[in-house]
KOLBA-151474 format. One record per residue (C-alpha): residue in one letter; y, z, x. Coordinates in steps of 0.2 Angstrom, whole numbers, plus 5000, padded with zeros to 4 digits. Each point is the difference from the previous one (the first is absolute). Last residue first. Layout:
% residues N
{rest: A Y: Y Z: Z X: X} $
...
% end
This chain:
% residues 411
{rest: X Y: 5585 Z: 5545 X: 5417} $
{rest: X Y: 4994 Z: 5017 X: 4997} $
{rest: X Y: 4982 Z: 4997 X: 5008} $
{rest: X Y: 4999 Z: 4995 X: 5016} $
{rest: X Y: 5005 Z: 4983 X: 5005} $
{rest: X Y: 4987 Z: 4991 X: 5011} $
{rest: X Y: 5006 Z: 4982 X: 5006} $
{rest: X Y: 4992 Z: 4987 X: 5007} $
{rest: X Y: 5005 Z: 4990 X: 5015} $
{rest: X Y: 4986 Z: 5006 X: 5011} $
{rest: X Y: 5008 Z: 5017 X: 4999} $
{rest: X Y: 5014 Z: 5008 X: 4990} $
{rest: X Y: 5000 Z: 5016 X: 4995} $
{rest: X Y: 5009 Z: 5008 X: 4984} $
{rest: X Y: 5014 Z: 5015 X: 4997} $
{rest: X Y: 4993 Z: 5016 X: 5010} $
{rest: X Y: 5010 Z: 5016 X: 5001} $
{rest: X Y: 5014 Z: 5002 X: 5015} $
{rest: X Y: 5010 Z: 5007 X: 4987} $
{rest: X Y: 5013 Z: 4982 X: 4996} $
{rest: X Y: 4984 Z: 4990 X: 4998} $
{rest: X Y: 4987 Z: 4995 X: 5012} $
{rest: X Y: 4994 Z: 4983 X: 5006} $
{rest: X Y: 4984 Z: 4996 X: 5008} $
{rest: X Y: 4998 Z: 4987 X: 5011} $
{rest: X Y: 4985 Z: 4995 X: 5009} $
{rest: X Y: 5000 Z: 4987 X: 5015} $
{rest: X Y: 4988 Z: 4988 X: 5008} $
{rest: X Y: 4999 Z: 4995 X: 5018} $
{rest: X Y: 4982 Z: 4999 X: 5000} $
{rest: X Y: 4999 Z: 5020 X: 5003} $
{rest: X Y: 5013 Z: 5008 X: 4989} $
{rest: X Y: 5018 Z: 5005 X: 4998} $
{rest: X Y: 5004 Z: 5013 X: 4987} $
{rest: X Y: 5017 Z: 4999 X: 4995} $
{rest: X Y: 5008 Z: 5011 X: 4991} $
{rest: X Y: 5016 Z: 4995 X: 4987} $
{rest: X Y: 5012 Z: 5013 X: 4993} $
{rest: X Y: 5012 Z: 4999 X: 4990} $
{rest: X Y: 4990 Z: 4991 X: 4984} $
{rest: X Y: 5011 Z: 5003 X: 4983} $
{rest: X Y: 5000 Z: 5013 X: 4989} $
{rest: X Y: 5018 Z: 5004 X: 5001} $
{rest: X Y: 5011 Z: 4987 X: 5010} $
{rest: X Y: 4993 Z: 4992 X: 5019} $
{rest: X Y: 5015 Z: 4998 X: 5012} $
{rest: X Y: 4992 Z: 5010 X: 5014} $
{rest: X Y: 4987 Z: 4990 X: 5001} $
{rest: X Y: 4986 Z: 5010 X: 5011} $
{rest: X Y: 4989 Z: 4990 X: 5014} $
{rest: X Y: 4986 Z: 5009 X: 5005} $
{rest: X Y: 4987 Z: 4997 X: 5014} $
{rest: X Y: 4980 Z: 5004 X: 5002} $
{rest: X Y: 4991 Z: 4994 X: 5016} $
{rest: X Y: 4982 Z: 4993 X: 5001} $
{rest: X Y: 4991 Z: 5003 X: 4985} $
{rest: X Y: 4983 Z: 4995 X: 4999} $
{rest: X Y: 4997 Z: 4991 X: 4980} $
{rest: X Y: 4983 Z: 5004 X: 4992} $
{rest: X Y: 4995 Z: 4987 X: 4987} $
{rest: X Y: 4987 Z: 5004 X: 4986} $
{rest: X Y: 4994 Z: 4991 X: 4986} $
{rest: X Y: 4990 Z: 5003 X: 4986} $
{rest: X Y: 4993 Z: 4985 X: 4990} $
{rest: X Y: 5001 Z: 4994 X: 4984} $
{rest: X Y: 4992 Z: 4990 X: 4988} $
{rest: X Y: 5009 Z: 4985 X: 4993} $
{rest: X Y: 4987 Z: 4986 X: 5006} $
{rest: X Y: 5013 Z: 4996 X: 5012} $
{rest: X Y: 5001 Z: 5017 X: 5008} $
{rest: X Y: 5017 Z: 5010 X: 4996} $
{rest: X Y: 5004 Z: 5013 X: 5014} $
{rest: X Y: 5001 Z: 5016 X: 4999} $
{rest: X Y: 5011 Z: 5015 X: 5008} $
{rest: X Y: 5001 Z: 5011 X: 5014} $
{rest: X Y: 5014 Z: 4997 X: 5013} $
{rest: X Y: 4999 Z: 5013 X: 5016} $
{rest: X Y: 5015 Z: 5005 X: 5011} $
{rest: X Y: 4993 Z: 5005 X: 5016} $
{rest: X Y: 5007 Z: 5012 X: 5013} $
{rest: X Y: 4992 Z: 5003 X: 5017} $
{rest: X Y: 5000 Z: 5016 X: 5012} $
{rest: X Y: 4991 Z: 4997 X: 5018} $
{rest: X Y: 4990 Z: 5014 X: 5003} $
{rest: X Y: 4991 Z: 5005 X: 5017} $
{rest: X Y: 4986 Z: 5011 X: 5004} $
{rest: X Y: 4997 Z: 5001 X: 5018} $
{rest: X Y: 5013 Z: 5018 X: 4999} $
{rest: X Y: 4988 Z: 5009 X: 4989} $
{rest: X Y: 5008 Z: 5016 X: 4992} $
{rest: X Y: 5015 Z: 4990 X: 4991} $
{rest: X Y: 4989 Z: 4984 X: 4997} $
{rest: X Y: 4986 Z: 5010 X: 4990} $
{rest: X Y: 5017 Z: 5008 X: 4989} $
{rest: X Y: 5008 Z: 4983 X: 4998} $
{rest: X Y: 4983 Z: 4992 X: 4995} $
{rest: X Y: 4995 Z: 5017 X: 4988} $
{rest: X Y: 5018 Z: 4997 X: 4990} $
{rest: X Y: 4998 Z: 4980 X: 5001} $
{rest: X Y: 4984 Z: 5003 X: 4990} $
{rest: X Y: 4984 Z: 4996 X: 5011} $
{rest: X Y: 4985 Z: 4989 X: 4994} $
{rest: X Y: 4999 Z: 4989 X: 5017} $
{rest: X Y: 5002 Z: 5016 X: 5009} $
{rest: X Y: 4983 Z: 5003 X: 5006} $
{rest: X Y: 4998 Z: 5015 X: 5011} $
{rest: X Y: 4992 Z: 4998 X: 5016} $
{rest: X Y: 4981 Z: 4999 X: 5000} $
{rest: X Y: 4991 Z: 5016 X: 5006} $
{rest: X Y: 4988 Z: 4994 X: 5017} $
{rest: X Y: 5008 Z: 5009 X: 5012} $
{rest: X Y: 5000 Z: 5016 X: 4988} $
{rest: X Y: 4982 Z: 5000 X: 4999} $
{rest: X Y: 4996 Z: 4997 X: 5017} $
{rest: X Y: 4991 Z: 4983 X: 5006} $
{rest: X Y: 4982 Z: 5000 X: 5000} $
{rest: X Y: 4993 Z: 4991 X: 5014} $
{rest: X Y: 4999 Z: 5015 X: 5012} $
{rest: X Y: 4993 Z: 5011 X: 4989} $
{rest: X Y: 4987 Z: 4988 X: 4994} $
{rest: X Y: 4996 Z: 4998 X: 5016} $
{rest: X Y: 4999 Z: 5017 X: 5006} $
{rest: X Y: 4986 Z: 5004 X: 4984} $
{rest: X Y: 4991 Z: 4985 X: 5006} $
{rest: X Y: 4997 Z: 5007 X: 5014} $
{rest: X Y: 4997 Z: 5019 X: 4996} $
{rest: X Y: 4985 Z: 4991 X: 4987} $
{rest: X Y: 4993 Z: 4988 X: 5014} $
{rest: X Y: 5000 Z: 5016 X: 5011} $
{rest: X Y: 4992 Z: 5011 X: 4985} $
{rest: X Y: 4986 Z: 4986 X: 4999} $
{rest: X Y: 4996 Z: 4994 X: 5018} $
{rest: X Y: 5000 Z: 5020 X: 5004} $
{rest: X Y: 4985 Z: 5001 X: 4985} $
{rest: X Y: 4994 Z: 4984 X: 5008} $
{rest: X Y: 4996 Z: 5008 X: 5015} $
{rest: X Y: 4993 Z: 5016 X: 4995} $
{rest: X Y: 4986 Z: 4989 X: 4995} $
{rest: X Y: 4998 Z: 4989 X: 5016} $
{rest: X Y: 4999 Z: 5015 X: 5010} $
{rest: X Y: 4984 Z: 5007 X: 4988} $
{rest: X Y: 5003 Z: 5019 X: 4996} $
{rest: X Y: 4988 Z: 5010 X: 5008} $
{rest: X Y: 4995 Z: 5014 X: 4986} $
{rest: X Y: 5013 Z: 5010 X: 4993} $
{rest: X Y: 4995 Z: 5017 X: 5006} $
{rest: X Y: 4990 Z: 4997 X: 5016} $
{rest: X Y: 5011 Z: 4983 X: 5005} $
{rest: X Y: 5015 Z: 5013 X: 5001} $
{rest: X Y: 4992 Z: 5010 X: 5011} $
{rest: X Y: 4994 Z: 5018 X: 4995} $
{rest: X Y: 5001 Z: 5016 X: 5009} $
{rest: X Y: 5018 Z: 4997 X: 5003} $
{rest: X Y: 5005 Z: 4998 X: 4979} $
{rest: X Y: 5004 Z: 5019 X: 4999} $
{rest: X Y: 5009 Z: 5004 X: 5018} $
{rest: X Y: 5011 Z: 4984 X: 4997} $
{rest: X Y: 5012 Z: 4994 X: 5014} $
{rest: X Y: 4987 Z: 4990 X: 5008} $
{rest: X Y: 4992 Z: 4991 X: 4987} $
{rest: X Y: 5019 Z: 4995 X: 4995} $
{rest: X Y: 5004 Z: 4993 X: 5014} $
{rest: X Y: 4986 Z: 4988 X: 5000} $
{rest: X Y: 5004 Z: 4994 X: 4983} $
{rest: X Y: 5018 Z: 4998 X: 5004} $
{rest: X Y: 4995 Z: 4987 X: 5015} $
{rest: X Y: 4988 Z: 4993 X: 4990} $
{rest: X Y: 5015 Z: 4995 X: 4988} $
{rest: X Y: 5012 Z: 4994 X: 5011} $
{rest: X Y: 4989 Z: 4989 X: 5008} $
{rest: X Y: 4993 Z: 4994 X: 4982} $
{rest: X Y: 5019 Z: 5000 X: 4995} $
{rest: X Y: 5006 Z: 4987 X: 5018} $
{rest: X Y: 4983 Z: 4989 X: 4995} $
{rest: X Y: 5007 Z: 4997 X: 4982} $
{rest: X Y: 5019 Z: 4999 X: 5007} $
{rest: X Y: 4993 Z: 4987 X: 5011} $
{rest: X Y: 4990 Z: 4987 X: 4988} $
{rest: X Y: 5015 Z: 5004 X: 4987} $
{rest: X Y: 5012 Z: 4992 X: 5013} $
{rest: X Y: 4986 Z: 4983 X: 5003} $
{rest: X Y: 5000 Z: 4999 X: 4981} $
{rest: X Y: 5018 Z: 4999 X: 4997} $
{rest: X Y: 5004 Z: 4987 X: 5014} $
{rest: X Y: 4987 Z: 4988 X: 4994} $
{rest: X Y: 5007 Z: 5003 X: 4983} $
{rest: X Y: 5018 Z: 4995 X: 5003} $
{rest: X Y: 5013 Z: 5013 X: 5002} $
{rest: X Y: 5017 Z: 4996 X: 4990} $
{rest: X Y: 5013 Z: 5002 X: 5011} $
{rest: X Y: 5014 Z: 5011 X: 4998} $
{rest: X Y: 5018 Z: 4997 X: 5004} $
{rest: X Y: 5005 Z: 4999 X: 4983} $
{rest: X Y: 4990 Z: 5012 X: 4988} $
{rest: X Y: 4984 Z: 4992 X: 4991} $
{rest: X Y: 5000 Z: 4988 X: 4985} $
{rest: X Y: 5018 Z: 4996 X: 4996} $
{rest: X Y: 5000 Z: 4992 X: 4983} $
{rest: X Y: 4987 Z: 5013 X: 4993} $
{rest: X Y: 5010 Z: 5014 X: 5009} $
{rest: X Y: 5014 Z: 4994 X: 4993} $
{rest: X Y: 5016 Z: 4996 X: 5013} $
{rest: X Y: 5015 Z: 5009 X: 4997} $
{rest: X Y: 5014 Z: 4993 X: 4990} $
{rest: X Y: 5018 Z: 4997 X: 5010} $
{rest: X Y: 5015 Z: 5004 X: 4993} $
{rest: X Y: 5014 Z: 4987 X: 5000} $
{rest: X Y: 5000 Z: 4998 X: 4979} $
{rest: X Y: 5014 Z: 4990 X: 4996} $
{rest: X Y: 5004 Z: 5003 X: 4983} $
{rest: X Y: 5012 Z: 4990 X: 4988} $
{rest: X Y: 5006 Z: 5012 X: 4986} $
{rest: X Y: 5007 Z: 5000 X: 4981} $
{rest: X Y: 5014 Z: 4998 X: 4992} $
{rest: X Y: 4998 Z: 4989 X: 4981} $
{rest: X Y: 5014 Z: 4997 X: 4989} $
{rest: X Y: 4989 Z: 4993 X: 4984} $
{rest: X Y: 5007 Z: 4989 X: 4986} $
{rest: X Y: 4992 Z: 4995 X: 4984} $
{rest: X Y: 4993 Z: 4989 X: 4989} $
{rest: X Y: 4983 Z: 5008 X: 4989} $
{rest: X Y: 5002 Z: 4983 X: 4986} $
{rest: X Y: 4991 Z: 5013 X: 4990} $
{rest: X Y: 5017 Z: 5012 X: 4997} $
{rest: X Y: 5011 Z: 4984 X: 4994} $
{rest: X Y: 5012 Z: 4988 X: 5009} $
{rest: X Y: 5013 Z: 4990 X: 4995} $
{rest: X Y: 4999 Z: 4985 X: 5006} $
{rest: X Y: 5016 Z: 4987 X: 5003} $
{rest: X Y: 4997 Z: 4983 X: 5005} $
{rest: X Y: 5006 Z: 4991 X: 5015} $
{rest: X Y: 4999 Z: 5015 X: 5009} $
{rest: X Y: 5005 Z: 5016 X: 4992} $
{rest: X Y: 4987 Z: 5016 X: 4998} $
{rest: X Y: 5002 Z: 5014 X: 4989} $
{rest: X Y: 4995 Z: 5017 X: 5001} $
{rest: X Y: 5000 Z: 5007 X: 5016} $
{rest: X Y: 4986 Z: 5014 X: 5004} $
{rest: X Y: 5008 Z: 5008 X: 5016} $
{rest: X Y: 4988 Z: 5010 X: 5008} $
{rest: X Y: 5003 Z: 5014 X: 5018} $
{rest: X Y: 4988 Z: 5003 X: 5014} $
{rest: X Y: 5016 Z: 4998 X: 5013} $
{rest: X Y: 5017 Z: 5002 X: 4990} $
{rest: X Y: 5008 Z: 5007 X: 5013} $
{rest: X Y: 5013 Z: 4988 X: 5003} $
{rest: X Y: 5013 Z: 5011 X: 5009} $
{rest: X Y: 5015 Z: 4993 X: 4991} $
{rest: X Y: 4993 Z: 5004 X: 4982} $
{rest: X Y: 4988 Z: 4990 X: 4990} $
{rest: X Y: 4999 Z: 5007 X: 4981} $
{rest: X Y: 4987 Z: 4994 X: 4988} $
{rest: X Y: 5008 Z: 5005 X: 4981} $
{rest: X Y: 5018 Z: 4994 X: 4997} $
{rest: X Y: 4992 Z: 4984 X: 4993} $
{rest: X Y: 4983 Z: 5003 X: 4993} $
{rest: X Y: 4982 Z: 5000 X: 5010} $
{rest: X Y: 4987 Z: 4996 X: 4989} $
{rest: X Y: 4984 Z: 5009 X: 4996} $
{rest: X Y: 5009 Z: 5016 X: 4990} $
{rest: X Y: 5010 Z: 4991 X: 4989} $
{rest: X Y: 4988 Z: 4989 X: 4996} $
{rest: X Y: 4987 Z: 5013 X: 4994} $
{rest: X Y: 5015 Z: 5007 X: 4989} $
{rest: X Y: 5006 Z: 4982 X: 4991} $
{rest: X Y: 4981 Z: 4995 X: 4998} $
{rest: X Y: 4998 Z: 5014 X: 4992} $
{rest: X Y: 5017 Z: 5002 X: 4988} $
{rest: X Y: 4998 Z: 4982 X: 4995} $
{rest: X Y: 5014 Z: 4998 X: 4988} $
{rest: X Y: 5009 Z: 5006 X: 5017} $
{rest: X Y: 4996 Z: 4984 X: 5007} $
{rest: X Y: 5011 Z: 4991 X: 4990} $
{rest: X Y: 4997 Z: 4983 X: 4991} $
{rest: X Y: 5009 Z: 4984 X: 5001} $
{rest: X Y: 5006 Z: 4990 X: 4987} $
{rest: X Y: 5001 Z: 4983 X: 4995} $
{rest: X Y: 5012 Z: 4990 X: 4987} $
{rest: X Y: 4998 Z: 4983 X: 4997} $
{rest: X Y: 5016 Z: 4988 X: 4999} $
{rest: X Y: 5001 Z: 4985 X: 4987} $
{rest: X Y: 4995 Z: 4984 X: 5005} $
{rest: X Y: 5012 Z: 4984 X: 5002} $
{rest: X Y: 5009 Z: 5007 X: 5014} $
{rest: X Y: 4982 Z: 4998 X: 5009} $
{rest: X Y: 4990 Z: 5014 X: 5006} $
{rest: X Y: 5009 Z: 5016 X: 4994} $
{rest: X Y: 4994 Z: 5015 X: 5008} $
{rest: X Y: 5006 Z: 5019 X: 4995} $
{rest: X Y: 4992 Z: 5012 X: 5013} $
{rest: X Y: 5001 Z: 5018 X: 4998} $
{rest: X Y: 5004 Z: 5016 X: 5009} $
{rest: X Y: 5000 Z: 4996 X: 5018} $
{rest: X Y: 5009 Z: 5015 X: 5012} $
{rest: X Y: 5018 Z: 5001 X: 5006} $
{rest: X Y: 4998 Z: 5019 X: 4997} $
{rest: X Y: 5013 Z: 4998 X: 4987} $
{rest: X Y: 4990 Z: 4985 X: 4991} $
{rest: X Y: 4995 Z: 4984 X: 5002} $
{rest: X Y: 4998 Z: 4985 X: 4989} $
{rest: X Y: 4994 Z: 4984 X: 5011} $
{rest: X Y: 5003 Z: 4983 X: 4988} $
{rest: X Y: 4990 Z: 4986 X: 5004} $
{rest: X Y: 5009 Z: 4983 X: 4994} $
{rest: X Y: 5000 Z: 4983 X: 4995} $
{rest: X Y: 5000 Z: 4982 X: 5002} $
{rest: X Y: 4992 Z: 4984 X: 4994} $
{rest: X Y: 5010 Z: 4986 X: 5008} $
{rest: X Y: 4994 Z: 5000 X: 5016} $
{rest: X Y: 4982 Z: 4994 X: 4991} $
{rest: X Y: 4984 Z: 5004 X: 5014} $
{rest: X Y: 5006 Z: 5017 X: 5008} $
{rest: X Y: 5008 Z: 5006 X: 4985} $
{rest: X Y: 5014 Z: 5006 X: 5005} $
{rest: X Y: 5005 Z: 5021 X: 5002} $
{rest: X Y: 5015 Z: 5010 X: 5000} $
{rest: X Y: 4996 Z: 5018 X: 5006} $
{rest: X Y: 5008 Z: 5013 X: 4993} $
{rest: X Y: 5002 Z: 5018 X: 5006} $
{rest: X Y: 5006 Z: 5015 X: 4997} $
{rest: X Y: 5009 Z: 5009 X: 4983} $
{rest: X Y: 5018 Z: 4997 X: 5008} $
{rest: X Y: 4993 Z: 4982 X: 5008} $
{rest: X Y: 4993 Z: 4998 X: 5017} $
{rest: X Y: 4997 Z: 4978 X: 5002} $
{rest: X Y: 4985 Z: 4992 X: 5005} $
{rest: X Y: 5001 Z: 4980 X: 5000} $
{rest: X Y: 4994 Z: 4985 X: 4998} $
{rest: X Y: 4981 Z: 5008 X: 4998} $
{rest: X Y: 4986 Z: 4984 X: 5000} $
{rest: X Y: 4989 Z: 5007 X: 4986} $
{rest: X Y: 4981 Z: 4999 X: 5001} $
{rest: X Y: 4987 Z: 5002 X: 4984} $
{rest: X Y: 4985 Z: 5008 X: 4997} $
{rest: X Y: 4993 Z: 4999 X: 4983} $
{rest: X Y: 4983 Z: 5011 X: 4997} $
{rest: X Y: 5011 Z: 5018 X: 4994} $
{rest: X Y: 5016 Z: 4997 X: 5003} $
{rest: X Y: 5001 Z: 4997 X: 5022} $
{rest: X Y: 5017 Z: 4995 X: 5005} $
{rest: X Y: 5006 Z: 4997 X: 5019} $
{rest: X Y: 5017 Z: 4999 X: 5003} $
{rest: X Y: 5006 Z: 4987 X: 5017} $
{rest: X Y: 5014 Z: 5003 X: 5012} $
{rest: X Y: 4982 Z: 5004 X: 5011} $
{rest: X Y: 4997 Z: 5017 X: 4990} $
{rest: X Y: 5004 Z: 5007 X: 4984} $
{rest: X Y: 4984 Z: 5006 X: 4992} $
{rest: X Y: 4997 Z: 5003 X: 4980} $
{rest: X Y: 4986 Z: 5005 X: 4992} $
{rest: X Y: 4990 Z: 5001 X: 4984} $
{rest: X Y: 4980 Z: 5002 X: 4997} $
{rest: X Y: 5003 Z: 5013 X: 5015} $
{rest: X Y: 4994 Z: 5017 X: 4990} $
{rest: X Y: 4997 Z: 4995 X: 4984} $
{rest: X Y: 5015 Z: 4996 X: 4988} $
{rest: X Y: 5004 Z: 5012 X: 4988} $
{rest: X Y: 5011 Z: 4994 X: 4985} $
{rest: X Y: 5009 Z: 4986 X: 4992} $
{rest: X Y: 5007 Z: 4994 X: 4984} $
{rest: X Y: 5020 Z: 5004 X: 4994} $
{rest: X Y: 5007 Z: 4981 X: 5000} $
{rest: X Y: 5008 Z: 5003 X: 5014} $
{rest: X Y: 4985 Z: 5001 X: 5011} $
{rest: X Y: 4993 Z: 5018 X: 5008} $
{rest: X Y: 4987 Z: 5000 X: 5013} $
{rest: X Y: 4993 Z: 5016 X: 5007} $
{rest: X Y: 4993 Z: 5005 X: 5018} $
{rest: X Y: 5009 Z: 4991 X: 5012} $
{rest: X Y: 4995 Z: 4994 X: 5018} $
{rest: X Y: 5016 Z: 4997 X: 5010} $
{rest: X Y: 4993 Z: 4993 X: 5018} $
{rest: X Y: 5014 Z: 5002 X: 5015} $
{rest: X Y: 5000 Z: 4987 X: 5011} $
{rest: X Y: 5018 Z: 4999 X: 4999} $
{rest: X Y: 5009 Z: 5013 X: 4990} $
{rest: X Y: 5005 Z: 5011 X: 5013} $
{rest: X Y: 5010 Z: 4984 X: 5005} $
{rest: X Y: 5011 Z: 5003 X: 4986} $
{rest: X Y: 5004 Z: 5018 X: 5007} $
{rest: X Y: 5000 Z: 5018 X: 4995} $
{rest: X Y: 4985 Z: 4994 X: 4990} $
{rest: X Y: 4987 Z: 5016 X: 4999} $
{rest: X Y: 4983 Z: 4999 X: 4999} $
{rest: X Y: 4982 Z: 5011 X: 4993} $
{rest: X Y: 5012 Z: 5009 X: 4987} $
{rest: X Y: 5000 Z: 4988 X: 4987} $
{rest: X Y: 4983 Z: 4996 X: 5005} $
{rest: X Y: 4989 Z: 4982 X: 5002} $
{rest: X Y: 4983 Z: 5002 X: 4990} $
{rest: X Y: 4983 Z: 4998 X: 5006} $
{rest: X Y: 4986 Z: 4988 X: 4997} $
{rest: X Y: 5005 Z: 4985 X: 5012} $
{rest: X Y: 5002 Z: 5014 X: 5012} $
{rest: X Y: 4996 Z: 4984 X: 5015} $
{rest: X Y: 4998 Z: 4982 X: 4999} $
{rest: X Y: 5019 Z: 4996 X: 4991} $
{rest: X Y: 5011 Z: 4995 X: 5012} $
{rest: X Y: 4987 Z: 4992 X: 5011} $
{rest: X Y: 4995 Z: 4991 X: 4988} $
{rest: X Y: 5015 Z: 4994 X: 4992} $
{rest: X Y: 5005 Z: 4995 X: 5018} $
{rest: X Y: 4984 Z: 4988 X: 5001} $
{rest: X Y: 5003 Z: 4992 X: 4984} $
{rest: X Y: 5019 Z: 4999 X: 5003} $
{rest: X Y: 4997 Z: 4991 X: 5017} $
{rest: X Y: 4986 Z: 4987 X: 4993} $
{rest: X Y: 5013 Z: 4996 X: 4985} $
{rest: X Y: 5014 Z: 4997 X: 5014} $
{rest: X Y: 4987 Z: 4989 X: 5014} $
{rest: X Y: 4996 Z: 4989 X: 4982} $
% end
């Protein structure tokens, strides 16, 4: 019962996602027999020995080596294979299969490559008692668009270079296939990529001045309370009126024309009180004046300091070479952007940002042509690593991280 449980779930997981797209000729190449496992073979024509067959639609039919076991999808039937054995033969691969129920009924998966080591057809038998069937696999260059707009999104072998210096900061790698316990071959809409990211940390020492709406008056000076500011326009009104009558009487005496008439005479006597309130007026008005000019701070005091939230790293390191309080601290991110499957089989994007700490190389000096030399490691916050292998040219191979693998395309 545990057995049937575990198939179910597995066939579920093998199969959830591209359900409607086709597996390529040139999507894969099987250099190896364990490039075969996970790996999901999705044909698009049937051919029986008897001469019918035709189309099939775009995942009706599949075939997934995975677990020592070979799972089958024709049409509605699904069915699961225990695998004996997976053997390289002078046109590929066969893998011997029982029938996971009857040991007795055997048979066989035939892989047919060719010079570029890549999967041409399929020929399944499912019990020695059964003839074989015959499936082929379709090239993307009968799909010229897809074949050009594919080329362009994903990075090839031979293509994303990382020399010794490992500037590769603000750079993409778009892999295009993904091994964990399955195998997922990624399209254009899954949006999967890898970003190498530089940027700054920025310590800011400068002081902001105050505001004056947060500081109110200038330090040191103490607001006056009203008490005090009646009783000092009470003496400055009677130091003007002196001040004033004492102008007036020069001025009767300096001038030949006005001396034959007082200044009452001409104006009429002005009431005390009255020419009291006009000083009260223009000394209240000269006060408030002075305050106001001594509250409000200078423009330039009050101008913010530049922001430098929204900086490039180009105008940071330019602010921080004239300014000495500015401070940068440089720190490097590699940065996973994919999806994740929701279990009402929507999806979701997710992102994961990964701090480097140190990067390391190893290089294997006994690697042959078109095989990994190089290994970098990235070592990350948590304790984790990232590997990425390079070929022969110091060019990017695959990535490894969270025990999955991202090939890019070419393999």
């Amino acid at each position: 019962m545990k057995y049937w449980i575990l198939t179910l779930f597995l066939f579920s997981t093998l199969f959830i996602t591209a359900q409607n797209e086709y597996s390529f000729i040139e999507d894969r190449k099987f250099i190896e027999v364990e490039n075969l496992y996970g790996y999901d073979f999705k044909p698009f024509k049937v051919e029986y020995m008897d001469g019918d067959g035709g189309r099939i639609a775009a995942g009706k039919h599949s075939f997934a080596y995975y677990n020592s076991k070979l799972f089958v999808v024709q049409g509605d039937k699904k069915s699961v294979f225990y695998v004996n054995n997976a053997v390289p033969t002078k046109y590929g691969y066969i893998l011997n299969t029982m029938n996971a129920r009857d040991a007795t009924m055997q048979g066989h998966l035939k892989i047919v490559l060719n010079k570029y080591a890549e999967a041409e057809t399929l020929i399944f038998r499912r019990t020695k008692k059964e003839e074989e069937i015959i499936y082929l696999l379709p090239s993307i260059i009968e799909n010229r668009a897809r074949q050009k707009s594919e080329k362009e999104y994903f990075t090839d072998r031979h293509e994303f270079t990382i020399e010794e210096d490992y500037d590769v900061w603000g750079s993409t790698v778009r892999p295009f296939i993904k091994v964990q316990e399955n195998q997922y071959r990624f399209v254009m809409a899954d949006s999967t990529y890898f970003t190498f990211e530089e940027t700054y940390e920025v310590i800011d020492k400068r002081k902001q001045p105050k505001s004056a709406a947060k500081d109110g008056k200038k330090k040191g000076k103490k607001s006056k309370g009203k008490k005090d500011q009646v009783e000092e326009v009470e003496d400055i009104v009677e130091e003007k009126i002196e001040e004033k009558e004492v102008q007036e009487a020069e001025e009767e005496e300096t001038d030949e024309i006005e001396d034959r008439y007082s200044v009452a005479d001409r104006y009429g006597a002005r009431d005390r009180d009255e020419e009291k309130e006009e000083v009260v007026e223009e000394v209240i008005e000269e006060n408030v004046e002075e305050e106001v000019e001594k509250e409000t701070p200078i423009e330039d005091a009050v101008t913010e300091l530049e922001d430098l939230t929204n900086k490039t790293k180009e105008e940071l390191e330019i602010i921080a070479a004239e300014d000495p309080k500015v401070k940068l601290i440089l720190q490097k991110f590699f940065i996973l952007n994919t999806f994740q499957e929701m279990a009402d089989g929507t999806r979701k994007e997710r992102v994961t940002k990964y701090k480097i700490k140190s990067i390391t190389e190893k290089e294997d000096e006994t690697a042959g042509e078109e095989m990994e030399r190089f290994q970098i490691d990235l070592s990350v916050e948590g304790g984790n690593h990232i590997y990425i292998y390079l070929l022969e040219d110091r060019t990017v191979s695959y990535f490894e991280l969270e025990n999955t693998i991202y090939y890019v395309r070419g393999h």
